[in-house]
FIVEX-376014 format. One record per residue (C-alpha): residue number from 1; x, y, z. Coordinates in nm, 4 decimals, decimal comma. Example, Ala and Ser with C-alpha at 12.3 -4.5 7.8 and 13.67 -1.06 7.14 Angstrom:
FIVEX-376014
[rec 1 [1,2300 -0,4500 0,7800]]
[rec 2 [1,3670 -0,1060 0,7140]]
***
This chain:
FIVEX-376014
[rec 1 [0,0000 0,0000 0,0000]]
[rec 2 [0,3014 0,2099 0,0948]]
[rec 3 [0,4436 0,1496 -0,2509]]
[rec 4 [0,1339 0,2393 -0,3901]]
[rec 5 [0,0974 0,5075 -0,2682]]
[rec 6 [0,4776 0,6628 -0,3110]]
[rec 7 [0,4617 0,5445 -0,6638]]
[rec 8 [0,1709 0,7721 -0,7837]]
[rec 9 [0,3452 1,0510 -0,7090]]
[rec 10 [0,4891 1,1513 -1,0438]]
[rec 11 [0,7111 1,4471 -1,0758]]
[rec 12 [0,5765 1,5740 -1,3869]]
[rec 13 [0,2700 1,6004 -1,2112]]
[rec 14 [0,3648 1,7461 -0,8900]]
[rec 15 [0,5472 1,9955 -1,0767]]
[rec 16 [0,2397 2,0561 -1,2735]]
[rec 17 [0,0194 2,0866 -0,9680]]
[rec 18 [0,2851 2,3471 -0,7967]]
[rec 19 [0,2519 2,5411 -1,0787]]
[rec 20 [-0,1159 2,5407 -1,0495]]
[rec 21 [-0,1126 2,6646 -0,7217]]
[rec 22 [0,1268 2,9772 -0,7735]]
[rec 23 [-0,1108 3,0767 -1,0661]]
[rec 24 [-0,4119 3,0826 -0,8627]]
[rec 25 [-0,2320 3,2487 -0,5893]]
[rec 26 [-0,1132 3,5062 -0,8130]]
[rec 27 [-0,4018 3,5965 -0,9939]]
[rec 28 [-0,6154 3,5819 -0,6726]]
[rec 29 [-0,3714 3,8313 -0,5412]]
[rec 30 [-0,4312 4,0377 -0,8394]]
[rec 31 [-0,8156 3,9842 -0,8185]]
[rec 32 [-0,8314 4,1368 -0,5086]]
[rec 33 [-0,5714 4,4514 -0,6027]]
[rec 34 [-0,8031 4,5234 -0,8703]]
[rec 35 [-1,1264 4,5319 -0,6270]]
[rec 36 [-0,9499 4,7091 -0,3742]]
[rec 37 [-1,0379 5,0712 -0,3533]]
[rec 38 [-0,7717 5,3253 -0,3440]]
[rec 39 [-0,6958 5,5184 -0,0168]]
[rec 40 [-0,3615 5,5778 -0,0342]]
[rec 41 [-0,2497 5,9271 0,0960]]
[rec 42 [-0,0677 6,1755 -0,0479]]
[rec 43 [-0,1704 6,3757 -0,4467]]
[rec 44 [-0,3510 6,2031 -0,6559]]
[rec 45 [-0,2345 5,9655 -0,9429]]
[rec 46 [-0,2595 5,6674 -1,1956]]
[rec 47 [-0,3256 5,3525 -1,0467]]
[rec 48 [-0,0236 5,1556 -0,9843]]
[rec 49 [0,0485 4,8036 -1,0873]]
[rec 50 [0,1662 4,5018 -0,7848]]
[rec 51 [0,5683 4,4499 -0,8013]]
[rec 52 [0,6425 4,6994 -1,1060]]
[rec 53 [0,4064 4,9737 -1,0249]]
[rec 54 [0,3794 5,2640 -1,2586]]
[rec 55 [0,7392 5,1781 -1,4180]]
[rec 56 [0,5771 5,0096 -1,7180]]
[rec 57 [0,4213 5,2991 -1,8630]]
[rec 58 [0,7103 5,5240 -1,8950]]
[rec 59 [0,8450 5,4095 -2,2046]]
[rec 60 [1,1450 5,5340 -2,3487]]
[rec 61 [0,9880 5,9189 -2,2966]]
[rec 62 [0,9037 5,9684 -1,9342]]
[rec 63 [0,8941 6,3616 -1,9681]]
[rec 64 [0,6001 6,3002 -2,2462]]
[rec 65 [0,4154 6,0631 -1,9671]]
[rec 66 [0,4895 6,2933 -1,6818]]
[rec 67 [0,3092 6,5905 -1,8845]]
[rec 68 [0,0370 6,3679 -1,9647]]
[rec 69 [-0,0466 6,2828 -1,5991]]
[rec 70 [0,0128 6,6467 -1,5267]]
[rec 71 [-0,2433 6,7703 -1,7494]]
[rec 72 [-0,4895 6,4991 -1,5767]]
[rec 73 [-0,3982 6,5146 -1,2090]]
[rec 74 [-0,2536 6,8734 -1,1866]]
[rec 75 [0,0916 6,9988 -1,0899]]
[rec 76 [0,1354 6,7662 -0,7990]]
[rec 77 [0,0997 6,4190 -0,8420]]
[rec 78 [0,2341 6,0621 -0,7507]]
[rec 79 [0,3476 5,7552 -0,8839]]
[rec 80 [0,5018 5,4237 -0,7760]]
[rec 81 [0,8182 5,2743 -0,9494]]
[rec 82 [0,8705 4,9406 -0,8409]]
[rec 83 [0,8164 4,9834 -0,4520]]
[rec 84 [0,8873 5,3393 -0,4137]]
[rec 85 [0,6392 5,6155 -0,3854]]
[rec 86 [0,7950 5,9339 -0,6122]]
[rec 87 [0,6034 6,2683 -0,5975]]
[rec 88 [0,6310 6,4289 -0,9166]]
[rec 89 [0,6161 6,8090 -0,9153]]
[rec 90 [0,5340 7,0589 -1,2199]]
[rec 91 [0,4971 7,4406 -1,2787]]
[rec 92 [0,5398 7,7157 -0,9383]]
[rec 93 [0,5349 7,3430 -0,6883]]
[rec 94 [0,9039 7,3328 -0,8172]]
[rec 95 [1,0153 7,6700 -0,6685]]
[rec 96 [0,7615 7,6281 -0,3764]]
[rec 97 [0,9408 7,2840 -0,2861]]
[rec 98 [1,2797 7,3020 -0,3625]]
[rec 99 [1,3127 7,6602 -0,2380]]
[rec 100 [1,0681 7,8059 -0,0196]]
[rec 101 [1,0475 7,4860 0,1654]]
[rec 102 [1,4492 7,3567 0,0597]]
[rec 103 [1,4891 7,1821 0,4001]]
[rec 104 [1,1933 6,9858 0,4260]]
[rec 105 [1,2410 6,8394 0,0720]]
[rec 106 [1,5919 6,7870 0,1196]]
[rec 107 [1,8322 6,4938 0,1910]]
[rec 108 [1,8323 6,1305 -0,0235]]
[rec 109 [1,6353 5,8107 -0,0081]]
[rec 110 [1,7967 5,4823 0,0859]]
[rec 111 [1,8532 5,3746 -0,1718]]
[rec 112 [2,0298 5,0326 -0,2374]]
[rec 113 [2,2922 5,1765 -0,4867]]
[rec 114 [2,4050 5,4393 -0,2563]]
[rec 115 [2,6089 5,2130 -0,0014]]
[rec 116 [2,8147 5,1434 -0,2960]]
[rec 117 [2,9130 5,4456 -0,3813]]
[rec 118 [3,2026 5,6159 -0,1740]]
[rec 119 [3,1493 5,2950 0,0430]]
[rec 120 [2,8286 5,4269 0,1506]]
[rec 121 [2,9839 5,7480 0,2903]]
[rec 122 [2,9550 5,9857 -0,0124]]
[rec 123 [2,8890 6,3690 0,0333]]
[rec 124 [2,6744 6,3652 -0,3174]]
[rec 125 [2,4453 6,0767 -0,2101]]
[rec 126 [2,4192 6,1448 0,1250]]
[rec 127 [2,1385 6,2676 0,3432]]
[rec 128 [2,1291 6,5881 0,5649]]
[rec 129 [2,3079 6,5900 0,8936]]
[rec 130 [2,4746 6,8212 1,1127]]
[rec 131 [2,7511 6,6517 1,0389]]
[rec 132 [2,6432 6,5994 0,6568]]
[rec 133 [2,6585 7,0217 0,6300]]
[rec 134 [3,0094 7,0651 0,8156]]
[rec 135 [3,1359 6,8285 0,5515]]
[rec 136 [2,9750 7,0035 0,3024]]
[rec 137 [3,1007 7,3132 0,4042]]
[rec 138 [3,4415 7,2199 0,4531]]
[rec 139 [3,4466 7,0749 0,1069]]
[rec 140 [3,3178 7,4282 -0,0961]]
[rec 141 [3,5776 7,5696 0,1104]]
[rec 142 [3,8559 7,3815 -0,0186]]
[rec 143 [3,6855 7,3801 -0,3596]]
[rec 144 [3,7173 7,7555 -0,3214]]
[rec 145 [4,0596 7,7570 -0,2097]]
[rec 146 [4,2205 7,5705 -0,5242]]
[rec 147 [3,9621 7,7182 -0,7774]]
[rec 148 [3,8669 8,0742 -0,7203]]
[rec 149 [3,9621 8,1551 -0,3414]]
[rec 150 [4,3262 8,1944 -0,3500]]
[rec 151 [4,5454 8,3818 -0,6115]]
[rec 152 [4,8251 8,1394 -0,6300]]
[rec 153 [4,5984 7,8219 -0,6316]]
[rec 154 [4,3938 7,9793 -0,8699]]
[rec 155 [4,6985 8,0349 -1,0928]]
[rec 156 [4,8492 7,6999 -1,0535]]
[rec 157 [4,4704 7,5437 -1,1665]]
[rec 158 [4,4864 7,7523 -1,4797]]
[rec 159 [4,8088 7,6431 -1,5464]]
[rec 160 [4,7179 7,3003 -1,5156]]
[rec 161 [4,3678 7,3781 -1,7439]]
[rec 162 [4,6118 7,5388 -2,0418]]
[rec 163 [4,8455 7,2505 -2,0243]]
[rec 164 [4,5996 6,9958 -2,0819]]
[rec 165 [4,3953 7,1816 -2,3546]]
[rec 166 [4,7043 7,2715 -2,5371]]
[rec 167 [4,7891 6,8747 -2,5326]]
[rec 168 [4,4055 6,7665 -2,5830]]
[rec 169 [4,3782 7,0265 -2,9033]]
[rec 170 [4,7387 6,8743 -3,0345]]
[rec 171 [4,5625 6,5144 -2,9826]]
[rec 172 [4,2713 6,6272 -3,2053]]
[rec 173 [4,4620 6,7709 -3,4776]]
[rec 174 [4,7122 6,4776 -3,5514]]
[rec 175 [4,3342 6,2567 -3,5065]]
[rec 176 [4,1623 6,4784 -3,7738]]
[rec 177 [4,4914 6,4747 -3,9949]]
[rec 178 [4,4781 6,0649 -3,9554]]
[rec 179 [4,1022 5,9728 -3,9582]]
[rec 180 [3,9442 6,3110 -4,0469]]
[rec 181 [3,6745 6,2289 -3,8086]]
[rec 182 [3,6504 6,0587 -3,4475]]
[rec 183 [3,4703 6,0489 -3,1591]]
[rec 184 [3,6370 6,2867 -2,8576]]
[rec 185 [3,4848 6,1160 -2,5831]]
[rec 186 [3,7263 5,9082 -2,4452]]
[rec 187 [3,9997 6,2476 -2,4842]]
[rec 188 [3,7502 6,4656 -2,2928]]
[rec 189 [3,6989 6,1984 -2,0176]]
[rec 190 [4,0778 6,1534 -1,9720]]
[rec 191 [4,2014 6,5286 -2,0373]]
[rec 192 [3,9133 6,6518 -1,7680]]
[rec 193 [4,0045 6,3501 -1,5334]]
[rec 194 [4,3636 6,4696 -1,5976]]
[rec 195 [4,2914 6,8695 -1,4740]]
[rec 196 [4,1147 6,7008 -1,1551]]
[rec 197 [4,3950 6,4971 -1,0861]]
[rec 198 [4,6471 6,7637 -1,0815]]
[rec 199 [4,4244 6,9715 -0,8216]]
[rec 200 [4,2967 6,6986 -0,6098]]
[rec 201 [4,6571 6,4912 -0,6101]]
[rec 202 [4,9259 6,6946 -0,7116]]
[rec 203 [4,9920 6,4642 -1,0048]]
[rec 204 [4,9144 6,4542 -1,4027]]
[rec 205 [4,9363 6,1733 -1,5337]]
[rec 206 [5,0459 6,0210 -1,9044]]
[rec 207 [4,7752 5,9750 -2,1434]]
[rec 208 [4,9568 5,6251 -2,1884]]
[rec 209 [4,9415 5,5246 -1,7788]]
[rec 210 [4,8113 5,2112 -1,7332]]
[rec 211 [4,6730 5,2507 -1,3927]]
[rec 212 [4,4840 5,6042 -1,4918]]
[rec 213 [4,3278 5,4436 -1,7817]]
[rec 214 [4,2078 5,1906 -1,5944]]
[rec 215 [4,0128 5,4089 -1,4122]]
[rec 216 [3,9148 5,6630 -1,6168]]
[rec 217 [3,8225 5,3649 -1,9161]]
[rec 218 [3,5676 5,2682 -1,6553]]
[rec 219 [3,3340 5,5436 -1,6928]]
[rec 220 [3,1866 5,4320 -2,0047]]
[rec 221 [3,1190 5,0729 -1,8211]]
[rec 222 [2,9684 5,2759 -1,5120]]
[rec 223 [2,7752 5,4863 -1,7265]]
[rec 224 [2,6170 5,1340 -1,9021]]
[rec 225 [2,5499 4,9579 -1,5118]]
[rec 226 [2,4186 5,2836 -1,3349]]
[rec 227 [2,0694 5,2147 -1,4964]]
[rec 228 [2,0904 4,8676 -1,3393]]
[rec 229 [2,0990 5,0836 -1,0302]]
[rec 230 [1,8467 5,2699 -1,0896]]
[rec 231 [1,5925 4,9827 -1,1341]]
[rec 232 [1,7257 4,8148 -0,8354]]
[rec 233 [1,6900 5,0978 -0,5855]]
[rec 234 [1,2957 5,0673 -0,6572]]
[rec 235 [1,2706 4,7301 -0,7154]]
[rec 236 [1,5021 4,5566 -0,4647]]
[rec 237 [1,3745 4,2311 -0,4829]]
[rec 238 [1,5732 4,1847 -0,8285]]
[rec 239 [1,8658 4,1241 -0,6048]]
[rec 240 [1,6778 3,7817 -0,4589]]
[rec 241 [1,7463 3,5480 -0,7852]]
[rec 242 [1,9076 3,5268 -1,0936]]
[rec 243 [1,8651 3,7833 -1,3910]]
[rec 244 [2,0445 4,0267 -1,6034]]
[rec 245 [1,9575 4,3669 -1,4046]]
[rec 246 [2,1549 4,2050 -1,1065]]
[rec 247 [2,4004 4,1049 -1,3163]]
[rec 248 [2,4630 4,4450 -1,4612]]
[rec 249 [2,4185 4,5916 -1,0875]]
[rec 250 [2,6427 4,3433 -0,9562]]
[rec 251 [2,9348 4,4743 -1,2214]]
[rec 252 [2,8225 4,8559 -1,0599]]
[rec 253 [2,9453 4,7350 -0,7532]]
[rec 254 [3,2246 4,6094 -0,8604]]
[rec 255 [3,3100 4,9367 -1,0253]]
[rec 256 [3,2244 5,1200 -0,7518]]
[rec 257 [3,4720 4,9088 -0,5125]]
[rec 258 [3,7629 4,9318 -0,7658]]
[rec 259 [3,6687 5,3131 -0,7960]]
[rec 260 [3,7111 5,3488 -0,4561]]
[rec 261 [4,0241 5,1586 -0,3878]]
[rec 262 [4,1645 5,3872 -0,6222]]
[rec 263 [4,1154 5,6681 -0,4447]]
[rec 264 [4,1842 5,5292 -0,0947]]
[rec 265 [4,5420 5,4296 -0,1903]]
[rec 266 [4,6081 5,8132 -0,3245]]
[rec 267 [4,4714 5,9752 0,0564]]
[rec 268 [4,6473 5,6818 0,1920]]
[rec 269 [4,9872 5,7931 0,0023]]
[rec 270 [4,9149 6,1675 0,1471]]
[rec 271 [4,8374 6,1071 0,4560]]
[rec 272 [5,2085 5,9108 0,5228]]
[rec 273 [5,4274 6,2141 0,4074]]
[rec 274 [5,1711 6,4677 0,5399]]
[rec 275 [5,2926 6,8336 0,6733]]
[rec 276 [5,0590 7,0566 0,7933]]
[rec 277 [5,2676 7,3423 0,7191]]
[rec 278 [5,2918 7,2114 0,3536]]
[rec 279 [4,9555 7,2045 0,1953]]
[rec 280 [5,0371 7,0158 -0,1774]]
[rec 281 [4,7210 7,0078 -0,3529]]
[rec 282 [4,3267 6,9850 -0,2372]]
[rec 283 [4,3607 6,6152 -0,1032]]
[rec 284 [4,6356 6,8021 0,1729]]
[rec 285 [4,3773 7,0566 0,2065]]
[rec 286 [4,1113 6,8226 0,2780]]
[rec 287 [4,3113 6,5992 0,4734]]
[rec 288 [4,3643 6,9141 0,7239]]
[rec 289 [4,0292 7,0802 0,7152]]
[rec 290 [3,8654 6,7448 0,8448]]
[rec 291 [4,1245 6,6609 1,1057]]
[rec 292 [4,0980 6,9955 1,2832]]
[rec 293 [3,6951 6,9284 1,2450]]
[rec 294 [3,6915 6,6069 1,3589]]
[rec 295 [3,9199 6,7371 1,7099]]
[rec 296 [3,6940 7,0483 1,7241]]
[rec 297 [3,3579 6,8269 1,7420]]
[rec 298 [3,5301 6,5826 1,9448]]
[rec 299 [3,4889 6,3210 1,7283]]
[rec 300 [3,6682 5,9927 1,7209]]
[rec 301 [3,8775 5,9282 1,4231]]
[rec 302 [3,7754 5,5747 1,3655]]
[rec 303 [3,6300 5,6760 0,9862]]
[rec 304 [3,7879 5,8542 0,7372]]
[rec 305 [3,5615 6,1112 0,5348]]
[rec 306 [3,8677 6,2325 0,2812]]
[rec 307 [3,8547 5,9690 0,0664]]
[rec 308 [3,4986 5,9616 0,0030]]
[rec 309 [3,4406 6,3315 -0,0155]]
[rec 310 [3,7730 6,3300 -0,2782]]
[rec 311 [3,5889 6,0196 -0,4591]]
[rec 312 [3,2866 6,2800 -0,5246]]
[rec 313 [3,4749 6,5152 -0,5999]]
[rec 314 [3,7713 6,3300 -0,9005]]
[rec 315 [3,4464 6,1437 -1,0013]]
[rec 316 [3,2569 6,4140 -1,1100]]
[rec 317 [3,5430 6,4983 -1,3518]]
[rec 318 [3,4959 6,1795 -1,5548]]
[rec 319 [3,1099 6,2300 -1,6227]]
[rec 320 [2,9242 6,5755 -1,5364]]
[rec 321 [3,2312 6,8108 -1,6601]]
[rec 322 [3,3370 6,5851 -1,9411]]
[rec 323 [2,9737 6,5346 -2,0648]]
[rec 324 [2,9150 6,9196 -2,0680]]
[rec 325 [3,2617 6,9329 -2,2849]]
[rec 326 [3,0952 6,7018 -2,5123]]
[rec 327 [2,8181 6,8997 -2,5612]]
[rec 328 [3,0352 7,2183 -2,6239]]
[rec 329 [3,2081 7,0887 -2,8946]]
[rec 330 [2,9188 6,9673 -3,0545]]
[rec 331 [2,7181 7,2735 -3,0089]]
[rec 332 [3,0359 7,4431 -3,1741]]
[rec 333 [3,0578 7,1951 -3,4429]]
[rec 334 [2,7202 7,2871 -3,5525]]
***
C-alpha cells in the first residue's frame, strides 16, 4: 500500500500541480488589487500596478508621460516605481518645494545603490546631517581655495587647465589629420580627469598610464550599469534570484569598489608624508580641514571622510564636466 501510494506521485505532475497553485495564488492576489479601492495618501495619481508599479508605462519618454499625468492630475501628483512612492512636481510646486520649503524636501532616499558608492559614505548621495553640512562646508571651502579663493591656487589650476587643452587640441589635430573624423569622448573623459587629478593629487598623469586608464576607461562601463541601479533601488527584490539587471548591478558594484580603492590608496599615500605646514594640492587641504573638524567636534577618528568626499569630488570629472565638454564641442561643431 506504501508502494502504492509513493509510486503515484509523479514528478511531472507534482510539478504541474505546484505550478497550479502559484497561478491561482497570483491571480487571486491580483483579483483582489483590482477590487481594492484606493486610499492611499498623499496627491492624486494613476493607479499603480503590484511588483512593477507605474514603471511600465514610462516608455522610453518619461517627460512626455509625466506631462500627460500632469495635465490629468494637476501639478502635484504621484506615482510608484517598483516599490517606491515618487512625488512628481510641475509648474510654481518646483520653486515652492525646492526653495521656499528647501529643508523639508531635502536629503536622499535609501537607496540600495548608494552604499556602494564612496562605500556608503559619499557627500553627493548622502542625506542631511549636522555633520552631513560641516562636511559640506568644509568641502566648498577647499573647492574655493584651489579654484577661485586663493590667487596662487587659482593660478596653478589655470596652469594646469592650459596645459591639458594645449595637449588635448594637439591630440585632435594629428586625429583629424589621420582619420578626419573621431569620436572625442574618451579624450575629454581623460584630459578633464587629468585637470582634476592635478588639483585633487598633485599629479598629471600620461595619457599612456596604465593605472589612470584603468580608471578613467571605466566610466563608459559605469555609465552602461548605473541604470541597473536605478531599477534596483525601486525594485530591490531583483537582487533575490538570478537575472540580467543584477548582473549588470552586480558589475556597478564592482566598479564602484575598484573606484574606490583607487582613491583610498592616493589619501592613503598623502596622509604618510603629510605636513601641515605644507599644503600640496586639495587632497592636503582636505586631509587638514577634516582633522581639525573632527578634534573640534570631538569626534573619534575611527572613519575617514577624505577619501569619500575626494571620490565625489575626481568622479565628477569623468562624467558631469566631461559630458558638458561634449556637448560644447558639438554645439560648436554645428
Amino acid at each position: 500500500m506504501e508502494a502504492s501510494c509513493m509510486g503515484g506521485l509523479d514528478p511531472a505532475n507534482t510539478s504541474a500541480l505546484l505550478l497550479g497553485c502559484v497561478t491561482l495564488l497570483l491571480c487571486l492576489h491580483l483579483w483582489r488589487w483590482l477590487r481594492r479601492p484606493r486610499c492611499s495618501p498623499g496627491p492624486p495619481g494613476p493607479r499603480a500596478w503590484p511588483l512593477v508599479g507605474n514603471a511600465p508605462q514610462l516608455g522610453n519618454a518619461p517627460h512626455l508621460y509625466f506631462a500627460r499625468m500632469a495635465k490629468r492630475y494637476g501639478d502635484v501628483f504621484q506615482i510608484k516605481l517598483g516599490s517606491r512612492t515618487v512625488v512628481v512636481l510641475n509648474g510654481d510646486a518646483i520653486k515652492q518645494a525646492l526653495v521656499k520649503q528647501g529643508p523639508e524636501f531635502a536629503g536622499r532616499p535609501d537607496f540600495p545603490s548608494f552604499r556602494y558608492i564612496s562605500s556608503g559614505s559619499s557627500l553627493a548621495f548622502g542625506t542631511i546631517t549636522d555633520w552631513w553640512k560641516l562636511r559640506r562646508r568644509v568641502a566648498q571651502s577647499t573647492v574655493r581655495m584651489f579654484s577661485t579663493g586663493n590667487a596662487q591656487t587659482k593660478k596653478t589650476f589655470e596652469q594646469h587647465v592650459l596645459c591639458e587643452v594645449k595637449e588635448l587640441l594637439q591630440l585632435f589635430v594629428r586625429k583629424t589629420r589621420q582619420h578626419r573624423y573621431f569620436q572625442p569622448m574618451t579624450d575629454l573623459v581623460v584630459s578633464t580627469a587629468n585637470i582634476m587629478s592635478a588639483v585633487c593629487f598633485g599629479r598629471r598623469y600620461s595619457p599612456q598610464d596604465d593605472e589612470f586608464l584603468q580608471v578613467v576607461g571605466r566610466n563608459e562601463q559605469f555609465t552602461r550599469t548605473v541604470g541597473a541601479g536605478s531599477i534596483v533601488d525601486v525594485m530591490p527584490w531583483l537582487q533575490l534570484f538570478p537575472n540580467p539587471i543584477k548582473s549588470i548591478f552586480d558589475d556597478f558594484k564592482l566598479l564602484n569598489l575598484e573606484f574606490n580603492a583607487f582613491i583610498r590608496d592616493k589619501v592613503l599615500e598623502h596622509r604618510k608624508n603629510f605636513r601641515s605646514s605644507v599644503i600640496r594640492d586639495m587632497t592636503d587641504a582636505f586631509i587638514l580641514a577634516m582633522d581639525q573638524l573632527r578634534d573640534s567636534a570631538g569626534l573619534s577618528s575611527g572613519k575617514d571622510y577624505v577619501a569619500p568626499t575626494m571620490g565625489d569630488i575626481f568622479g565628477a570629472s569623468q562624467d558631469t564636466l566631461s559630458t558638458a565638454l561634449q556637448w560644447v564641442v558639438l554645439l560648436l561643431v554645428k
